[in-house]
Structure formats: structure tokens, C-alpha cells
C-alpha positions in Angstrom: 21.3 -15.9 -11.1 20.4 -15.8 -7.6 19.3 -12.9 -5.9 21.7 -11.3 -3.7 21.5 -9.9 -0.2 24.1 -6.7 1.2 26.0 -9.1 2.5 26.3 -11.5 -0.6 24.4 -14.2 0.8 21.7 -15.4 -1.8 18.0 -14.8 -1.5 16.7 -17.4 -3.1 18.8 -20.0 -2.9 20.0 -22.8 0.1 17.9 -24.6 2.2 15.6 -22.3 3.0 14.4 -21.8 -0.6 11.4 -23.5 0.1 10.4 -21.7 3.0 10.5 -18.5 1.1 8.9 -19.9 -1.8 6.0 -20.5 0.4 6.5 -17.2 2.5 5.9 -15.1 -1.2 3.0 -17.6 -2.1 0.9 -16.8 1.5 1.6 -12.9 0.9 0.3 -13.0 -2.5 -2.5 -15.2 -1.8 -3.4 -12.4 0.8 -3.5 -10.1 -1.4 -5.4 -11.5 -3.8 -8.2 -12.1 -1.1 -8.1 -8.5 -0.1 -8.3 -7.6 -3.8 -11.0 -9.3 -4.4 -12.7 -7.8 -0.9 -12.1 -4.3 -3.0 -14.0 -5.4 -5.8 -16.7 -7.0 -3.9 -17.0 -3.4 -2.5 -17.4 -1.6 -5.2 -19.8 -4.4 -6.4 -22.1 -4.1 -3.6 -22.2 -0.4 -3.9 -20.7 0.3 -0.4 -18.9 3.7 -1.3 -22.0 5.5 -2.4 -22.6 9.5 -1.6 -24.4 10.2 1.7 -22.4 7.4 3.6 -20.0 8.4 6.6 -16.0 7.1 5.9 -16.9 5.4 9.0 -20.2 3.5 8.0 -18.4 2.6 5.0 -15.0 1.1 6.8 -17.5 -0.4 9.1 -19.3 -2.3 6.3 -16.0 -3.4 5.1 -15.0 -5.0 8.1 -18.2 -7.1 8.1 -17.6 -8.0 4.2 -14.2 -8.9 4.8 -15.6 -11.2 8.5 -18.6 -12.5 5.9 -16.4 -13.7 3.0 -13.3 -14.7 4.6 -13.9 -15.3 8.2 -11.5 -11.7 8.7 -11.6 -10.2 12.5 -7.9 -8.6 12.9 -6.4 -6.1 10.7 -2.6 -5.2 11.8 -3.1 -1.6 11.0 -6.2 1.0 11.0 -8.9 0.5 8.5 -8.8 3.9 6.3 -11.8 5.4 4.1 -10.8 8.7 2.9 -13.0 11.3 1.0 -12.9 15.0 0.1 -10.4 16.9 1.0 -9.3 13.8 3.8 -7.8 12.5 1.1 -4.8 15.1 1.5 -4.1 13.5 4.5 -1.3 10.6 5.0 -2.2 7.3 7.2 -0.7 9.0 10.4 -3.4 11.8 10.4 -7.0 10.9 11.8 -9.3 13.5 10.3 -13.2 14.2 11.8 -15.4 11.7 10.1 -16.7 12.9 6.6 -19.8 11.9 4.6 -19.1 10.8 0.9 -20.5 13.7 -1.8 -21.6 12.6 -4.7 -19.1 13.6 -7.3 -16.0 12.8 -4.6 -12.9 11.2 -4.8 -12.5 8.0 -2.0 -9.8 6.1 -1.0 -9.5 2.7 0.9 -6.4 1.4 3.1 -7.6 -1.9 5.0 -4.5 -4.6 6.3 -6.8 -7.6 6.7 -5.2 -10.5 8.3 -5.6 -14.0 6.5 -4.9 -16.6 9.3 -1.4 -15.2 10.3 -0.6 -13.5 6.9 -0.4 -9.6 6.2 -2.2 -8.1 3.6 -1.9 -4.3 2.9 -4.1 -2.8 -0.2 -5.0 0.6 -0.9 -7.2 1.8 -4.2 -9.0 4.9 -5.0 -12.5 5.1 -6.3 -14.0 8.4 -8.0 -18.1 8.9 -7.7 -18.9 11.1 -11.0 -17.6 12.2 -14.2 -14.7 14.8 -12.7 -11.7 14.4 -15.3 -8.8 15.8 -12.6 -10.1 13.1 -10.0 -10.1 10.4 -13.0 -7.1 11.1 -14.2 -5.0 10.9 -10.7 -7.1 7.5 -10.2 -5.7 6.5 -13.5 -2.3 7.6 -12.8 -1.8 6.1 -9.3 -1.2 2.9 -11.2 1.2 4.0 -13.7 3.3 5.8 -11.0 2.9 2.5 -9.3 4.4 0.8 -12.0 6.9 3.0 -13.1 7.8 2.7 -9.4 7.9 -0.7 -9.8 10.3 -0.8 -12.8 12.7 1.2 -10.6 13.1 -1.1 -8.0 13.6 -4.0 -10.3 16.3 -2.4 -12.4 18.2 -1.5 -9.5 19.6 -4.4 -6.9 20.9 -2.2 -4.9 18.5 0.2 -4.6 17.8 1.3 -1.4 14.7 2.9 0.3 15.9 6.5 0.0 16.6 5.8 -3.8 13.3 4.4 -4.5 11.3 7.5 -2.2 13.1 9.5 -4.3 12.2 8.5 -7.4 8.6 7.4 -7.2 8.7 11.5 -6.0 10.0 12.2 -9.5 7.6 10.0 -11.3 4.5 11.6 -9.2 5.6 15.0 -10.0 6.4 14.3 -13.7 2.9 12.5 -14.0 1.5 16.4 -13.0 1.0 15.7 -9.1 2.3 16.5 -5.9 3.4 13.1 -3.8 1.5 13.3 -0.2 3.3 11.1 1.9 6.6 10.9 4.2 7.1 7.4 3.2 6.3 5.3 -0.2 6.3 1.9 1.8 7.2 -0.7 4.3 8.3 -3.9 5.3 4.7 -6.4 5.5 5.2 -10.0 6.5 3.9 -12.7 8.4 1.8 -11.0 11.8 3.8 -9.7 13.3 6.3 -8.5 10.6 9.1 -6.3 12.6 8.1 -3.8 15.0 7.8 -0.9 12.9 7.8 2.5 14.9 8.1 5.9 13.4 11.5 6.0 14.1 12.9 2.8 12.4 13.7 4.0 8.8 15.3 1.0 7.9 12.0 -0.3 7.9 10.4 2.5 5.6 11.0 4.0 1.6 11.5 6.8 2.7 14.7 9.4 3.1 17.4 8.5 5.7 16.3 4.5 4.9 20.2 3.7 3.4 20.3 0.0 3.6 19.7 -2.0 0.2 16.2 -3.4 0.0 16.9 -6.8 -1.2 18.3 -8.1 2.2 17.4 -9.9 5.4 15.0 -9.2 8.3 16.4 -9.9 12.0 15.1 -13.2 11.7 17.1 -14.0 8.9 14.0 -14.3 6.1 14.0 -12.7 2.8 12.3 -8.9 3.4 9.4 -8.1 1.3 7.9 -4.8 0.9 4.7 -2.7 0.6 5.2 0.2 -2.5 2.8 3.2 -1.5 1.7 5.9 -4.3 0.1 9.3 -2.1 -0.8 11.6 -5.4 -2.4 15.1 -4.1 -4.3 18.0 -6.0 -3.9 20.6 -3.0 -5.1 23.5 -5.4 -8.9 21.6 -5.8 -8.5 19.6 -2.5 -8.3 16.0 -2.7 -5.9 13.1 -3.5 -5.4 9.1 -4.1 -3.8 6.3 -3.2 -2.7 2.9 -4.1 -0.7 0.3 -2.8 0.4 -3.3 -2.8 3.4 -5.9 -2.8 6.7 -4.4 -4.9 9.0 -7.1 -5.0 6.7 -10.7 -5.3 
């Protein structure tokens, strides 16, 4: 069965089929890449205790230039540690350096030709079982997340905030963000501003997910999952494409 837009007009379906089929392919294909950016982090050692968030975000940005020819990112480059990690993308705390039994977290939207990517992951230095156990769980609320949006066609962005804020706080954590997602596309997707909700998961964002953009292509969307400790000071993140 065809996919089905608010106003009844199908998704994936018409002449345009292909065109989205090869929209969804470039978007994952960007994703993988930065995916495999974050591993090739981690394998090179790159968030390691004594480094600044900046050093580290700075070293990134090279990696990503070195392995994929990468010098635009349509949004901020994030490292997070400590208690920074409370803190949701709009905040820009004092630089930090990384301790050795911290938690980290990285947001990078590397560009791949004209094509958005938007990954976040958390990374914990030591043995601490709280700051495991969110890492571990960011996933499974992602999921879970995940699940709710597929069962549902027409949820809505409200809807879904609403319930990947249940699943964090059943899961044991607080949810740290304002939003759970946003629209991503080719560069550059809509003109998102803090005051376009239709454009966010997030409360007040009433129309169904599953619809057109102003351009008339298929939207596609970013899931966010911001889980906080505020009692012991830190949190995690994760993110990446919901509905491809």
C-alpha cells in the first residue's frame, strides 16, 4: 500500500517515485559516511581525557576533510563533556577539557556533496555504570521511538515529542531537549528557524509527519534522543534518520 500524505496524495508512488527513491538513497548514503567518520574517531583515539571539546571537534573536521573531501557542515559541530552534556544544541557552553572517567557526546552535520547528514553518539571514558547505562539506553529509546512513529501514519510531531518523553522517563532518565527532531534534506533543507514548529518534533508541531515539503518532495526527518542525569551532572545523545 502506498504511503499516504495529509492530503491523500501518495508518497511513494507517481512519477516522481524515482526521484524519491534516489532522494532516501543519498540521505542514507550520508549517513553511513558520517557513521563511519564516528567510528574512525573512536578508532584513532580522538576523544581521549586531557583534550579540549574544541581540539577534539577540530580534529574531527580534519578527519572528516581527510577521508571524504568534507569542508561544510550545515549546522555547528558539537563535542560535549561533563556536565556540558546537560546542555541542548542551542546552548554554547565555555570550552571544557575531557576527564578521564567522563561522559562525551558528538553532533557533527557533515555535508556530502549537497546531501545532509546529521549524527549524534555518546562515548563514555571509564567503567562508570550510570554513564554506561544512559549510553546504552539512548539506542533503545531511539528505537522504541522509532517503533512509534512507524505504527502510527498519522502521527504528528507533537505525538512523537511526547512519547519518546515517556519512553526516556520510563527508561529511568529525564529527556533534555525542547525538540526530539527535524526536517534534514538536500543543503539547503527548509529554512528552519526557532520559530517554525512545523519543522520540529516538538509540542505545538500539529501537522502529520508523513507529508510534503513546500517543494512538493517527500519530508524526511532527524529523531533526537537528549537523556540527562541532572542529580550526577551529565547526559547523552543520539541521533539519526527516523523514517528511511
Amino acid at each position: 500500500m502506498d504511503t499516504q500524505s495529509h492530503d491523500g496524495s501518495a508518497l511513494d508512488s507517481g512519477p516522481d517515485a524515482e526521484v524519491e527513491a534516489e532522494r532516501a538513497k543519498q540521505l542514507l548514503d550520508a549517513q553511513a559516511k558520517a557513521e563511519a567518520l564516528f567510528h574512525e574517531v573512536e578508532a584513532r583515539g580522538l576523544i581521549a581525557p586531557g583534550e579540549s571539546e574544541r581540539d577534539v571537534s577540530d580534529r574531527i573536521r580534519d578527519l572528516a576533510h581527510e577521508l571524504y573531501g568534507v569542508d561544510r557542515f550545515w549546522h555547528k559541530r558539537i563535542v560535549r563533556a561533563g556536565e556540558n552534556t546537560l546542555l541542548p544544541y542551542r546552548h554554547n557552553p565555555p570550552d571544557r577539557p575531557i576527564a578521564t572517567d567522563d561522559i562525551v557526546f558528538l553532533d557533527f552535520g557533515p555535508l556530502f556533496e549537497e546531501w545532509e547528514a546529521d549524527l549524534g553518539r555518546t562515548f563514555v571514558l571509564g567503567a562508570d555504570p550510570d554513564k554506561l547505562r544512559l549510553r546504552d539506553d539512548l539506542a533503545t529509546v531511539f528505537a522504541a521511538g522509532r517503533a512509534a512513529f512507524e505504527a502510527d501514519p498519522e502521527i504528528t510531531g507533537e505525538r512523537l515529542y511526547a512519547e519518546v518523553v515517556r519512553l526516556s522517563e520510563a527508561a529511568g532518565w529525564e529527556f533534555g531537549g525542547a525538540h526530539s527532531g527535524h526536517l534534514v534534506g538536500e543543503f539547503p533543507h527548509e529554512r528552519i528557524n526557532g520559530d517554525e514548529i512545523e519543522y520540529y518534533i516538538t509540542p505545538g508541531s500539529t501537522k502529520p509527519m508523513r507529508r510534503r515539503d513546500k517543494a512538493g518532495r517527500r519530508c524526511h526527518w532527524i529523531l533526537e534522543v537528549h537523556l540527562v542525569n541532572r542529580a550526577r551532572g551529565f547526559g547523552g545523545f543520539y541521533e539519526q534518520l527516523l523514517d528511511i
